[in-house]
MIDOSE-1310 file (N, C-alpha, C; in nm, 2 decimals, decimal comma, always signed):
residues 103
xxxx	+0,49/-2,27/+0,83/+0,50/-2,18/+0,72/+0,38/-2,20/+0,62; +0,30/-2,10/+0,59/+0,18/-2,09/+0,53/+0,26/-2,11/+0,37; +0,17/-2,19/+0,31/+0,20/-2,25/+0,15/+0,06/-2,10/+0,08; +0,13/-2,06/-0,07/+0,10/-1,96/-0,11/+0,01/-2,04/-0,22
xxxx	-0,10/-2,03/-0,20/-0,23/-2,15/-0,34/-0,28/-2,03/-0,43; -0,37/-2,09/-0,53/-0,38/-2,06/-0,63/-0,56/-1,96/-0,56; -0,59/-1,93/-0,45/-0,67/-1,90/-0,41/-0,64/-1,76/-0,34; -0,48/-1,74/-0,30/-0,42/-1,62/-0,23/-0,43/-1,53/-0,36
xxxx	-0,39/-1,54/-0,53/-0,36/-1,49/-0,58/-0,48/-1,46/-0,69; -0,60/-1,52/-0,64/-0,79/-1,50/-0,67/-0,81/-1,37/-0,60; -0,77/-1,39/-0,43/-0,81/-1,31/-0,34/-0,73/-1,13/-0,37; -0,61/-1,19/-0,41/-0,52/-1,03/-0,42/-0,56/-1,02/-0,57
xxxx	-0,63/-1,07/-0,67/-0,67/-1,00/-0,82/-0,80/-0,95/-0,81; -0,88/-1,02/-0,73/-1,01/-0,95/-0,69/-1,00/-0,84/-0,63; -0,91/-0,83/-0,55/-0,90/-0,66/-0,47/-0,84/-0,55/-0,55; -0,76/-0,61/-0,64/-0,66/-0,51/-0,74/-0,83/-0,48/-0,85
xxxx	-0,88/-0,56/-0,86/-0,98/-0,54/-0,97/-1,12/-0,46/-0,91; -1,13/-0,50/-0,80/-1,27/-0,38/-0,74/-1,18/-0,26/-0,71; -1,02/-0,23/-0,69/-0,99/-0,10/-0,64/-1,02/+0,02/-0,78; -0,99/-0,07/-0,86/-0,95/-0,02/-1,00/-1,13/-0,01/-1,06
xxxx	-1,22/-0,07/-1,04/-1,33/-0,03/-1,11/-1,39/+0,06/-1,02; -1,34/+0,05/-0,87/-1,40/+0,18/-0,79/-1,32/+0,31/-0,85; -1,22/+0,30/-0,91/-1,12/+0,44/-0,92/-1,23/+0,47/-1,07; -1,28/+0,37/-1,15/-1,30/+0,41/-1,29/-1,44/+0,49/-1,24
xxxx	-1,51/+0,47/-1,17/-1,67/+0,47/-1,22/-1,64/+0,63/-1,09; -1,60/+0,61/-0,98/-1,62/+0,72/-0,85/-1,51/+0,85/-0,92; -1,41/+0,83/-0,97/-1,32/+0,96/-0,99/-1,34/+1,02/-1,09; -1,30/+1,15/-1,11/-1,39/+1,22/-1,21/-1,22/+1,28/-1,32
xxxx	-1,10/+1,26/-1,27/-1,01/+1,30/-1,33/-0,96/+1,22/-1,37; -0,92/+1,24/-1,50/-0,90/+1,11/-1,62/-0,73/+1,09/-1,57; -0,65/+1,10/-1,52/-0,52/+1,04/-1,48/-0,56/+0,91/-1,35; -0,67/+0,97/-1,29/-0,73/+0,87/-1,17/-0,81/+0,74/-1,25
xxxx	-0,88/+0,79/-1,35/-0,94/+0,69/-1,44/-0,87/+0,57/-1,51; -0,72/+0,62/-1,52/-0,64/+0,57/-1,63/-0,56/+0,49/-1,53; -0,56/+0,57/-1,39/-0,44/+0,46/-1,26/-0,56/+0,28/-1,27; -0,72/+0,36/-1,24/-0,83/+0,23/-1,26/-0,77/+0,13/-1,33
xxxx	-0,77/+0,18/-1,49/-0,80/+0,12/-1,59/-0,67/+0,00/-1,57; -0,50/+0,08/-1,52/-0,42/+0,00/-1,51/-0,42/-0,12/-1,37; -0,50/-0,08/-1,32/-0,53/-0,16/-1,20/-0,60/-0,32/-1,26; -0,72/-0,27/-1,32/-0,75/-0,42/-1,36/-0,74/-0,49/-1,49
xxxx	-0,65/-0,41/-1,55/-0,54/-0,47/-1,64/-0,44/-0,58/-1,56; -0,36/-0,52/-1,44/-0,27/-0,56/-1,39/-0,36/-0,71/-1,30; -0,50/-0,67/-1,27/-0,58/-0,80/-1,17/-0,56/-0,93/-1,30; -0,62/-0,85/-1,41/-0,62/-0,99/-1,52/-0,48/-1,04/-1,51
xxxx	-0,36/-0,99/-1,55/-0,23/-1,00/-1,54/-0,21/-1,14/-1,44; -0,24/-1,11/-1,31/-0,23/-1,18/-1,20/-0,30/-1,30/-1,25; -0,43/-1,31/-1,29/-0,52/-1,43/-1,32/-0,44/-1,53/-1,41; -0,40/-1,46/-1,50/-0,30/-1,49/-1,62/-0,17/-1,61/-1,59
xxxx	-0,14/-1,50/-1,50/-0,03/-1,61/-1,47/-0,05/-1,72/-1,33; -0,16/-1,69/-1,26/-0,16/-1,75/-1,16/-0,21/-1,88/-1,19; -0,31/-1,89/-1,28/-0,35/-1,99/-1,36/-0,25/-2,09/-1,47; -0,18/-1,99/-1,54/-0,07/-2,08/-1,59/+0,01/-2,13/-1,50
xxxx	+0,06/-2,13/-1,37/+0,16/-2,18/-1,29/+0,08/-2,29/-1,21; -0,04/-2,26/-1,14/-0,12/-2,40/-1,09/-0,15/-2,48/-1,17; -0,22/-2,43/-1,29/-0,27/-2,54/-1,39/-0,18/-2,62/-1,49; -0,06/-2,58/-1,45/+0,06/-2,65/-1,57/+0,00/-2,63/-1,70
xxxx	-0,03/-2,50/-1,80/+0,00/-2,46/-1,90/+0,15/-2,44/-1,96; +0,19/-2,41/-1,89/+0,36/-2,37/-1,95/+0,38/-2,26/-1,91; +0,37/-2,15/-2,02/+0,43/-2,02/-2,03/+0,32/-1,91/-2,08; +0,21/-2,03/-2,13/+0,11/-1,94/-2,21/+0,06/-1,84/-2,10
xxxx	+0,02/-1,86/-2,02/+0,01/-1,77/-1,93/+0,06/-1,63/-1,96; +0,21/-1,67/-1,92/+0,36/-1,56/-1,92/+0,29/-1,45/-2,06; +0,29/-1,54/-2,15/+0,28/-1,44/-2,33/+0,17/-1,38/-2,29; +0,07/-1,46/-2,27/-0,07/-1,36/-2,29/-0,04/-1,24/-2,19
xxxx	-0,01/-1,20/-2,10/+0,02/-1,14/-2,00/+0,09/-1,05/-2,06; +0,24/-1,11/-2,11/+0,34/-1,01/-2,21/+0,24/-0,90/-2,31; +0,14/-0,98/-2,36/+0,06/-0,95/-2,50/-0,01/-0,82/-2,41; -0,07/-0,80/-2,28/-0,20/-0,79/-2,21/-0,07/-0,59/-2,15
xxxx	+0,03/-0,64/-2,13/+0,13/-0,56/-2,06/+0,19/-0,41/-2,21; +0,15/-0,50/-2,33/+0,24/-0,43/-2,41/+0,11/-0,33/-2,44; -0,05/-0,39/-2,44/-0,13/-0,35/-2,49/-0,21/-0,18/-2,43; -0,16/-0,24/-2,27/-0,15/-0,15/-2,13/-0,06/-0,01/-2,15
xxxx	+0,05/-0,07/-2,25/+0,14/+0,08/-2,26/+0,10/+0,14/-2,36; +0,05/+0,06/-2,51/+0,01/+0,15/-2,61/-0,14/+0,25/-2,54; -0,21/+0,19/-2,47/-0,35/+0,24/-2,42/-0,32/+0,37/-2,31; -0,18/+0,34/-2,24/-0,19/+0,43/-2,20/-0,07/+0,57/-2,29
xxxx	-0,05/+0,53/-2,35/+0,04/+0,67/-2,44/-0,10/+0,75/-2,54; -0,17/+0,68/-2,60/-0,28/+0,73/-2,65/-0,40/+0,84/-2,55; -0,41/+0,73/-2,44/-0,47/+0,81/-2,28/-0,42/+0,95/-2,30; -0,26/+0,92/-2,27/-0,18/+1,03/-2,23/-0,22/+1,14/-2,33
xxxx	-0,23/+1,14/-2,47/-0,25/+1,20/-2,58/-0,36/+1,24/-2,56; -0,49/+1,23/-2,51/-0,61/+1,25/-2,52/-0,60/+1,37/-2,41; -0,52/+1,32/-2,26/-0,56/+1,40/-2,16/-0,46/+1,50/-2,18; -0,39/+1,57/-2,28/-0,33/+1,59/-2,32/-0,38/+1,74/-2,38
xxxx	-0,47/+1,68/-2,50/-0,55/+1,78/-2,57/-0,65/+1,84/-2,48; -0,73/+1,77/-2,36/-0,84/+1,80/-2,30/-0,79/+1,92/-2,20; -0,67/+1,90/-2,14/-0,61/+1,99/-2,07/-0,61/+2,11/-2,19; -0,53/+2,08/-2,28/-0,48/+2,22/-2,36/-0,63/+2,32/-2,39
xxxx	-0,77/+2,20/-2,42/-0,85/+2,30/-2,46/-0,94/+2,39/-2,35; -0,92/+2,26/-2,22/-1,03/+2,32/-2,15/-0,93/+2,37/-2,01; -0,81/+2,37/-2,02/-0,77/+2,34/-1,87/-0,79/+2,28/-1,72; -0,81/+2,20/-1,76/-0,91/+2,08/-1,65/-0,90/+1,98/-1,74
xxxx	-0,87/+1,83/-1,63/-0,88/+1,69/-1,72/-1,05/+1,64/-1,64; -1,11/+1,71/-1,63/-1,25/+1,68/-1,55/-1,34/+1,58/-1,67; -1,33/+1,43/-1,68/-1,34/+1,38/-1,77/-1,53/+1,36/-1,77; -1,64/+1,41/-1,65/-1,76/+1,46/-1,63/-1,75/+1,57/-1,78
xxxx	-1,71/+1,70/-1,82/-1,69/+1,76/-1,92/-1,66/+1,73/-2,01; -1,62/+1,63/-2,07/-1,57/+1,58/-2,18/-1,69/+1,55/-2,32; -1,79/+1,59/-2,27/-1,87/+1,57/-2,36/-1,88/+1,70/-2,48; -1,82/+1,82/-2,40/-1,80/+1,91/-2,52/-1,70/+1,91/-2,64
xxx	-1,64/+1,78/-2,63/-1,52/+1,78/-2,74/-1,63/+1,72/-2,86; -1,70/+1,67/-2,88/-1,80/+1,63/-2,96/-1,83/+1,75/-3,08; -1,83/+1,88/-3,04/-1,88/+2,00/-3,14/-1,78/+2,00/-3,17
């Protein structure tokens, strides 16, 4: 039986974190931008705790994480507010356009 190390859960934060900065920088529709943004929120997440449980911190891990999770939902209700108005004015969340909300 394969033992699960503090190296399996490097390898699965690194993947969650290149999937998510490929979704930020290649997609052009801000709900795809926003799946990104929660992707390598969620990679830190992983680092977070993967490091508090090998390194015997305690819990601190756990909080920062809690802190990192609560931060993730206010970020995305504001998102949601934004893509929100950009639909209403332009009909399209094509976040390439976004530069005309400036006037």
């Amino acid at each position: 039986m394969a033992h699960v190390g503090l190296t399996h859960f490097l390898i699965l934060s690194a993947i969650l974190f290149s999937l998510g900065i490929y979704a930020i920088v290649v997609r052009k529709n801000a709900i795809m931008v926003m799946m990104g943004i929660e992707l390598v929120l969620n990679s830190a997440n992983i680092n977070f705790i993967a490091f508090s449980h090998f390194g015997n911190y305690g819990i601190s891990g756990q909080i920062v994480s809690l802190v990192v999770i609560i931060l993730a939902a206010a970020e995305a209700a504001v998102a949601l507010a934004i893509v929100l108005n950009l639909f209403k004015t332009y009909s399209h969340i094509n976040v390439d356009e976004v530069n005309k909300l400036k006037e």
